[in-house]
N, C-alpha and C positions, 0 to 999 in steps of 0.2 A: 795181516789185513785180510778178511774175510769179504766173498764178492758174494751177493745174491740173487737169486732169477727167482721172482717170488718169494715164496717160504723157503724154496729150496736148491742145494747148490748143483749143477749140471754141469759135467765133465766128460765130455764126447771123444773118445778115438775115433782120429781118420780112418774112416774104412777105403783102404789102399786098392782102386782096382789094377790099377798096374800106373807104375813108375817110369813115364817120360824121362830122360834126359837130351837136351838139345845136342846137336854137334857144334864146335866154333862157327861164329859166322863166318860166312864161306859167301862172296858176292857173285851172282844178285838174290842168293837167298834171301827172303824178308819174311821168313815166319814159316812154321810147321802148322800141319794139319790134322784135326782132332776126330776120330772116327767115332761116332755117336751115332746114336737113331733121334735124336733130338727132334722135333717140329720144327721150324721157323718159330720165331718169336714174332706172331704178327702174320698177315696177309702173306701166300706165295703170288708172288707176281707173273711171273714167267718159267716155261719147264723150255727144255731144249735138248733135244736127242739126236742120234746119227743114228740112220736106218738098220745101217750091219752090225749093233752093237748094243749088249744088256745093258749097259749102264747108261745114264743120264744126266742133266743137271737141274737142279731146281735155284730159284733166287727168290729171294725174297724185301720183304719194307724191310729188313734185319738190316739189311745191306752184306746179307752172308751167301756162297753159291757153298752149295752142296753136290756134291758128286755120288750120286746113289747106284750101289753095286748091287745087283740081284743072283742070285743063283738060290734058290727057293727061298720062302716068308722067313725063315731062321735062320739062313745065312747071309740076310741082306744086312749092307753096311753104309754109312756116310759118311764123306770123307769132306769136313766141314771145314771152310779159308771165309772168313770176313775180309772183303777188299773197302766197304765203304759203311760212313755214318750215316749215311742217308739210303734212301729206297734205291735199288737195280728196278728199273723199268723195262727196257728190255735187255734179251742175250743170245749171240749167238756162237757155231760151235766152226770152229772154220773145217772145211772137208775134210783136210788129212794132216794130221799131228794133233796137235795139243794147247793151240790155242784157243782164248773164247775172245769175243769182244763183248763187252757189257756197254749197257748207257743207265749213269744214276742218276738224280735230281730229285730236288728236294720241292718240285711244283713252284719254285719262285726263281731266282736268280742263281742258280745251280746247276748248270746241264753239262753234261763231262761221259766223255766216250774214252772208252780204256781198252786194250786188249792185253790179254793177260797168256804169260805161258803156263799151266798148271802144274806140270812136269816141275817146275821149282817156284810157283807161287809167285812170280816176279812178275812187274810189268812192264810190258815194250816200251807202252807212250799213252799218254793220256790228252785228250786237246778238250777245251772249251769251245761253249757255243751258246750265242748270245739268246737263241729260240730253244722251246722246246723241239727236241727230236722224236719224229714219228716214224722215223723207219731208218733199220741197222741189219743190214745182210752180208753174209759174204756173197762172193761168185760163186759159180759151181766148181771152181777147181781151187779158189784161194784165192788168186791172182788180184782181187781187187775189194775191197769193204765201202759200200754203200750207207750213206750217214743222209738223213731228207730231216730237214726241218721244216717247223709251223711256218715259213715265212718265203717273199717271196724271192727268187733265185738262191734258195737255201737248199740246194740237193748235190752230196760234193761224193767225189769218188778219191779213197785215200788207197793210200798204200800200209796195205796190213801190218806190215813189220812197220814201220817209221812212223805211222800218221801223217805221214807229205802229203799235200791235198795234190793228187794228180789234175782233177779235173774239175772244175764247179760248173754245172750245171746249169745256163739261163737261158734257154728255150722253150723248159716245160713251166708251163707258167702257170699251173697249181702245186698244192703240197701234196706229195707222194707218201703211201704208206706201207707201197710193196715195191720191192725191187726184187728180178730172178734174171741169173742167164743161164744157156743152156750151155752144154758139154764143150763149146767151141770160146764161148765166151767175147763172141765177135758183136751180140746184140742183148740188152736188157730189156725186160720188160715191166712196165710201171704201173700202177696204178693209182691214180687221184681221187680220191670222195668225191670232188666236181663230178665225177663221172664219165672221166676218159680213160682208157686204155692206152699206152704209149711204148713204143717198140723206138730203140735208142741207140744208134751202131756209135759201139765205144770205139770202134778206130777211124770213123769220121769227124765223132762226137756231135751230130744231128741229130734229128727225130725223122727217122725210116718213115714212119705211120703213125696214125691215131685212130682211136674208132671209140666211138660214144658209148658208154656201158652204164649199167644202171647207178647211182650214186650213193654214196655216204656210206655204202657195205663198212662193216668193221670185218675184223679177223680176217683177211685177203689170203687166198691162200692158193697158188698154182700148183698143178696136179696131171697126172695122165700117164703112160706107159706108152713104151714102144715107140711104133710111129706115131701115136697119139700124145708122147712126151710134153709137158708145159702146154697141152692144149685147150685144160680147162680151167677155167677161173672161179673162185667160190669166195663167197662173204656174208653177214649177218646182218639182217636190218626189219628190226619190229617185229622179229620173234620168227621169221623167214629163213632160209636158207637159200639162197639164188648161184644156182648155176651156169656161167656163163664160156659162151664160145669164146677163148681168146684172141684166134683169129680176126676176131671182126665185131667182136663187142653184143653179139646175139645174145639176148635170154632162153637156155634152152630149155628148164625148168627150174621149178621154185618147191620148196617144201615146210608145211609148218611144223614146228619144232618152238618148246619152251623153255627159252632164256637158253637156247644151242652154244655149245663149245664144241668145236668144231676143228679135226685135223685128217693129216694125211702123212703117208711116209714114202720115201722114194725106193729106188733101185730093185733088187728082186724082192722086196716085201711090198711092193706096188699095190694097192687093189680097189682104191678107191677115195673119198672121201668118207671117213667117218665123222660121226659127231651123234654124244650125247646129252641128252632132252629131260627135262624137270617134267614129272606125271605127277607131280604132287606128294604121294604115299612112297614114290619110290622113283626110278630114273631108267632109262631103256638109252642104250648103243646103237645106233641103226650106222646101216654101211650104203651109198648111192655108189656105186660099183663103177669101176673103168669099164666094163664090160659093158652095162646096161646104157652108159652113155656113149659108146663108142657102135654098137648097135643104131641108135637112138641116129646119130650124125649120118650112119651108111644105110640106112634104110629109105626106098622111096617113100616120096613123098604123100601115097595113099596108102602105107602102111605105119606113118609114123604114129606113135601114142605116147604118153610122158613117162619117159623112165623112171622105175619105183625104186622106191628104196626098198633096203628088207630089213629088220628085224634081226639083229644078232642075239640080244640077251636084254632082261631085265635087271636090275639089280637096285641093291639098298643094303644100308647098314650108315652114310652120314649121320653124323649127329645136327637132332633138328635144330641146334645153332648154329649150324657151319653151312658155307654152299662154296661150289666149286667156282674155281677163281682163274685156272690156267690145264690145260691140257696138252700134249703131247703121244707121240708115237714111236714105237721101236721094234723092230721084228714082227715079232706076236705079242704084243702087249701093248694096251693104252695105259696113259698115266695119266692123274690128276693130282690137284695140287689147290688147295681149300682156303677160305678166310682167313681159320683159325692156324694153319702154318703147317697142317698135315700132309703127305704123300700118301696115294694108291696105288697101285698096280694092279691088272687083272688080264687075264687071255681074251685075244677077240675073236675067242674059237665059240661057232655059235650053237647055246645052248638052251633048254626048255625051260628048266626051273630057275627061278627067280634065284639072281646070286648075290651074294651076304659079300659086302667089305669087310679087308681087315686092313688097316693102316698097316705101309711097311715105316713110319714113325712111331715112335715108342718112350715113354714117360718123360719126363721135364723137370727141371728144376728152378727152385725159386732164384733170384737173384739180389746179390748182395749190392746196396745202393751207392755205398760208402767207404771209404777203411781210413783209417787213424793213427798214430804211432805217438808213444808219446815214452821218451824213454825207449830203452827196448821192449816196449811193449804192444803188438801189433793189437789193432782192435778192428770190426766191422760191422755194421748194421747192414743187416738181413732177415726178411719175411719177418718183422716187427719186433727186432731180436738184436740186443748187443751182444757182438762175443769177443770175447780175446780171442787169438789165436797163439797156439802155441807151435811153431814148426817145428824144432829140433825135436819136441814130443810127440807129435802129431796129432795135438787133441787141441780142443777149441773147448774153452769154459762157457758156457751162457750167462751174462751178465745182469742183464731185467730186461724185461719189456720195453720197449720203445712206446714214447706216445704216438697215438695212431695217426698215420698219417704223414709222418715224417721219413724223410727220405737222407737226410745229411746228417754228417756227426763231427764234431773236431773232440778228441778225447785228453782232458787235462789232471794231470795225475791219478786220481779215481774219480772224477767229476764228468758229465758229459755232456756239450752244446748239441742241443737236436733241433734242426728245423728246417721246413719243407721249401723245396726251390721253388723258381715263381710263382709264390703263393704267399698271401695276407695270413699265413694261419700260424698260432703263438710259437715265441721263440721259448724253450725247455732248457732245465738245468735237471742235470740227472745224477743222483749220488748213489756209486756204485756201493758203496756200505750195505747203504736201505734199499734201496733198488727201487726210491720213490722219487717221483721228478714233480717240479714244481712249474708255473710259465711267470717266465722272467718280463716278458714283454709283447705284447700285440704290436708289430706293425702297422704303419699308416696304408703300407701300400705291398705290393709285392717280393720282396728278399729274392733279389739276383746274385749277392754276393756277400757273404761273412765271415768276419774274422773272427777270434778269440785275443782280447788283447790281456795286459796285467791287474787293468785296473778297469777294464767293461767290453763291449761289445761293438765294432766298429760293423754298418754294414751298408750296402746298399739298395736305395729303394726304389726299383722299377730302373729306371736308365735316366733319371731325374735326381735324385738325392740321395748325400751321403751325410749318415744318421749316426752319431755316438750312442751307444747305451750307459750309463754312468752305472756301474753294478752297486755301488755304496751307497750313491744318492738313488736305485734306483729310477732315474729319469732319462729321457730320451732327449739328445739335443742335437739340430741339427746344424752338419758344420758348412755343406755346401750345396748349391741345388744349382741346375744347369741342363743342358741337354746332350743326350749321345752319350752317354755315360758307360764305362764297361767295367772299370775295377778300382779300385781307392785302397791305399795302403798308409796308415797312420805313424812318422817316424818325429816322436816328439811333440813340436807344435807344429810339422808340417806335414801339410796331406798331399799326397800326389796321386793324381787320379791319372788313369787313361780311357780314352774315349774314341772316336769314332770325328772325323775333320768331316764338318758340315759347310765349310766354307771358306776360302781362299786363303783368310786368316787365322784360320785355326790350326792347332796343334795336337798331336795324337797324345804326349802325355802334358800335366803340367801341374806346378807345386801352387799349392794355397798356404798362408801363411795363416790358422787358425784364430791368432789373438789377432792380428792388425787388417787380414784379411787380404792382402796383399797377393795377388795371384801372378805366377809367372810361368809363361808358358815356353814346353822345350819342345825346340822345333828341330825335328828330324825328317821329314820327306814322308814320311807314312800316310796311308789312308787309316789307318783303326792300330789301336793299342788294347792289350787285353790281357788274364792272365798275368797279374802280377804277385811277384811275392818280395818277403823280406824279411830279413834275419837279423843277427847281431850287429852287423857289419854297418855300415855307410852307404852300403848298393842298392839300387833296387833291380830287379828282374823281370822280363816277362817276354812276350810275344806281339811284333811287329807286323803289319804287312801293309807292303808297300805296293804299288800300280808301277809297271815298264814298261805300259802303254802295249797297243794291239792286242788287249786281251789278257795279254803275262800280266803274273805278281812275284813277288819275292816276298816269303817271311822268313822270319829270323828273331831267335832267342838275343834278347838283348839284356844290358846294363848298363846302369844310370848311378853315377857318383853322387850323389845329392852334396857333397864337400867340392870339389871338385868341376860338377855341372857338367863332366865328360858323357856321352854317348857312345857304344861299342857294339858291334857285333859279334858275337859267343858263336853262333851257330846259324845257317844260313839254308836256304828251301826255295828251288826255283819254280814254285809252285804257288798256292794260295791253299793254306790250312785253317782253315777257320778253328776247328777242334784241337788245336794244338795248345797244350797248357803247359805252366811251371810249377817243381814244386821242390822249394828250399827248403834243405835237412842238413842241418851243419855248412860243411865245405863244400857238400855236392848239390849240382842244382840237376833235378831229373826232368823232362823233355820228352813226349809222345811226339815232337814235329815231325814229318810225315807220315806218321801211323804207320810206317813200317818194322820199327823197331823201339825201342825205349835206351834215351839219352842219358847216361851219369856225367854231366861238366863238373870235372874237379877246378874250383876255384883260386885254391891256389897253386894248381901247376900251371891250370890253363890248356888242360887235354882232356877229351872227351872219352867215353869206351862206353860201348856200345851191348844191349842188349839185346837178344833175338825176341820178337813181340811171339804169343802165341797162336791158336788159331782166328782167336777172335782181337779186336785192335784194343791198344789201351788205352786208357783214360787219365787214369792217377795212379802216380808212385811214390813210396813212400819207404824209406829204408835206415838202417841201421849199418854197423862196422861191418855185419855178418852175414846179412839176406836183404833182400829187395824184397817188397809186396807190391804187385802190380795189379789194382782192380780195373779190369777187363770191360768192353761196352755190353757183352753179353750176359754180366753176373758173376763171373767168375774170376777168382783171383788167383795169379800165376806167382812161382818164387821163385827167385835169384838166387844162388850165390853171389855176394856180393865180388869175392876174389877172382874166382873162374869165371864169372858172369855165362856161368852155365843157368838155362831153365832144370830146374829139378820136379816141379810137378805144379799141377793147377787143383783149387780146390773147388768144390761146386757144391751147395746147400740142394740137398733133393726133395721132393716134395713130400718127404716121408718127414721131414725135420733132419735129417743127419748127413752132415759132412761127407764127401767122398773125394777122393786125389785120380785124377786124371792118372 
């Protein structure tokens, strides 16, 4: 059997840059980390640094934090952990050791505060919150983490290691978006867009003070040295810079600046507020000095005059589609952090001529959308391209073009289903022979969910209807339409859908009976069912989850006897995984539930073994007697031993066209 890509046949060797092998898993390991110069995929959101120290963090909508090492532009490295599927909004770096706290959300009904130990990629604790979160800080020594939400009496003080809520907050009765204490940690200081300044003794747990300050600053950011420590306050509002006496709420000057990002750094790298300004053709560093405002505050009052800024350096070299997005400070260096997912660095040593970026990120790669097995034959659609994959060989064959557009594949002996997720656009059949693909059928509405069945195509359309494809009679019929809809598996004449409980009487999964139309619903306690599969057997599988009230959920990998009518739980998460999926391969059912690692449930012993996830989380797995293939949220695809359930290497499609092995 002859494959073809075009006219012609393409046969790729992995080019190996070095060969990962994981250690056992060893608890609370949850994954290894991948040292790249990669960009962000996407927006960087937040950078986060400690004064006494080259390295840094960046985060990004990836939901990935990066740990960037410098020791000159060629020896800089990143040491890249994906904690989440959704954006980190913000993050910070606790004083001493090796914690970060992050906050992710996805802008709707997702807000989740986690702190994480790096030193083993594990996490302490993660808690939900009903509002979005506008402010996450440590104290100055650790002792305490400040979490302020959109809402009102929503400002709590936890305890870093546990997330115990030590103290919630209701006497400042706006939303806070700064929180700092100093050296003693006996008083915080807050600040509200309302436009108050608030001074808050955490061992009374009152409000000391207030004082009226100008309002709605974004970027808040306390500042000052010495005896001048936390004594000045700065934030951004309509292209301004305002500097403000903390003390008592005073404007002691204002600077314009365009579209300012704006920081500072503490302890002996003290020196000021910086913050860089858009000139249009290029972008200028300016520094307002501790100095010149601490002058500014000791000087009589008929010698006072507005303290200037000065001028450090010009510079340029962004790409005119990118603008900066996140800044940060460290020793001698500022850092920036872009749209398009790139890191800067540069000294804030001040100089004359105009100075040239060069990103310490460096080249990217495409990302593979899909992967398939069919047989021992691993398959993956990437950058508009089927390939086999061959491990034990290390080469990947190119199999044809993809039609454009499409993003998913299920691959059936040398035949291939291609078609793009939420989206109306044609379902494909692709025959690996000719490497020509035909469209089997237009959707009425959206494809959220498809199978490949013996005799057509079962799928679903929008979160409404579940659609037969007849591949003989070429026709589309449909078998059920409803609301809430999330997954539909076809066993004979009976369909069993899972969905989403809209109401008192509903149920997460339940059977329709195709010919008589007979619907019966299995009531298990769940709010949403989703992620199902099913095999040769009588079972069906997927992902539960349930509400335990005050916030908690529980999901869990289940099974459903359809003989029988039994309900079970396989595996169990006292958390709320929305991204958690199933995917049945013979006797083993595989499991990404908590994104910390990848599930093998052997069926019929009824034990589970476990795989180490890699830097980035997984999506889908798919395996054989002999290797796992684990396509990754990032693009890349990790392998197993299936025996040792050792990681053996990751592969990653480059932007050149050609395969490379972690």
């Amino acid at each position: 059997m002859h494959h073809h890509a075009g006219e012609t046949e393409k046969k790729m060797k992995i080019n190996i840059l070095s060969l990962v092998v994981s250690a056992c898993i060893i608890f609370p390991l949850s994954g290894q980390a991948y040292q790249s110069l990669q960009p962000h995929d996407g927006k960087v959101t937040i950078l986060a640094a400690k004064a006494d120290e080259q390295s840094f963090f960046s985060a990004g909508e990836d939901g990935f934090l990066v740990k960037w090492k410098q020791s000159g532009q060629e020896e800089s490295s990143g040491e890249r952990y994906q904690i989440s599927d959704i954006p980190i909004k913000l993050l910070d770096l606790a004083p001493a050791g090796s914690d970060l706290a992050v906050y992710e959300s996805d802008g709707l009904s997702t807000n989740r505060v986690a702190v994480y130990d790096w030193t083993g990629y594990s996490r302490r604790f993660a808690k939900r919150f009903k509002n979005t979160v506008t402010c996450l800080s440590y104290s100055a020594n650790g002792s305490y983490l400040f979490v302020a939400t959109a809402t009102v009496n929503g400002i709590y003080i936890l305890n870093p290691k546990t997330g115990d809520v030590i103290k919630n907050i209701r006497t400042i009765p706006g939303i806070i978006t700064m929180a700092k204490t100093g050296t003693s940690e006996k008083t915080a200081i807050m600040y509200s867009p309302s436009g108050f300044l608030y001074y808050w003794d955490l061992k009374k747990g009152n409000i000391k003070v207030r004082f009226q300050a100008e309002a709605a600053l974004q970027q808040p950011c306390l500042f000052g040295s010495g005896k001048f420590q936390n004594r000045f306050f700065a934030g951004v509002k309509n292209n301004t810079i305002y500097i403000i006496d903390a003390t008592n709420g005073t404007t002691l000057a204002s600077y314009k600046a365009s579209n300012p990002k704006i920081c500072c750094c503490e302890g002996d790298y003290e020196e000021g507020l910086f913050y860089v300004s858009d000139r249009g053709k290029d972008y200028s560093l300016s520094l307002i000095s501790n100095d010149s405002l601490e002058s500014f505050l000791t000087a009589s009052s008929s010698k006072k005059s507005m303290p200037s800024s000065s001028l450090v350096k010009h510079f340029m070299g962004l790409k005119s589609s990118d603008s900066f997005t996140a800044i940060a400070k460290n020793q001698e260096s500022i850092l920036l952090g872009t749209e398009n997912g790139d890191l800067y660095s540069f000294s804030d040593i001040k100089e004359s001529e105009t100075y040239s970026l060069a990103p310490l990120t460096q080249g990217s790669y495409r990302h593979a959308s899909d992967i398939s097995i069919d047989g021992e034959s691993f398959y993956t659609l990437a950058a508009g391209k089927i390939f086999r994959m061959d491990f034990t060989q290390g080469t990947t064959e190119e199999i044809a073009g993809a039609p454009a557009g499409t993003d998913s594949m299920i691959a059936r002996g040398n035949t291939f289903y291609l078609w793009t997720k939420a989206s109306k656009a044609p379902v494909y059949r692709l025959s690996g022979d000719t490497g020509k693909s035909e469209i089997l059928f237009t959707p009425g509405g959206s494809i959220t969910k498809l199978r490949v069945l013996e005799k057509g195509i079962l799928y679903l359309q929008g979160n409404s209807s579940v659609v037969f494809y007849d591949m003989q009679a070429g026709k589309n019929r449909e078998l059920y339409s409803g609301t809430a809809l999330e997954d539909a598996v076809l066993v004979g004449q009976e369909l069993f859908i899972a969905k989403s409980v809209v109401n008192a009487n509903d149920s997460v999964l339940m059977s329709v009976n195709t010919r008589t139309k007979e619907t019966v619903p299995v009531k298990t306690g769940g709010t949403v069912a989703f992620s199902l599969s099913y095999g040769e057997g009588k079972s069906i599988y997927g992902i539960e989850i349930a509400a335990k009230g005050n916030d908690e959920y529980m999901t869990q990998v289940f099974s459903y006897d359809s003989q029988t009518k039994s309900f079970r739980s396989l595996l169990s998460l006292n958390d709320e995984d929305s991204s958690a999926s199933t995917q049945l391969n013979g006797d083993k059912l595989y499991t990404n539930i908590g994104r910390t690692q990848v599930y093998a449930y052997n069926l019929k012993t009824n034990r589970s073994s476990t795989f180490r996830r890699s830097s980035a989380l997984p999506v889908k797995a798919v395996g054989n007697a002999g290797l796992l293939a684990v396509l990754n949220q990032n693009g890349s695809i990790s392998w197993y031993d299936e025996r040792s359930r050792k990681a053996v290497a990751s592969w990653y499609l480059s932007d050149e066209g050609t395969w490379q092995a972690e």
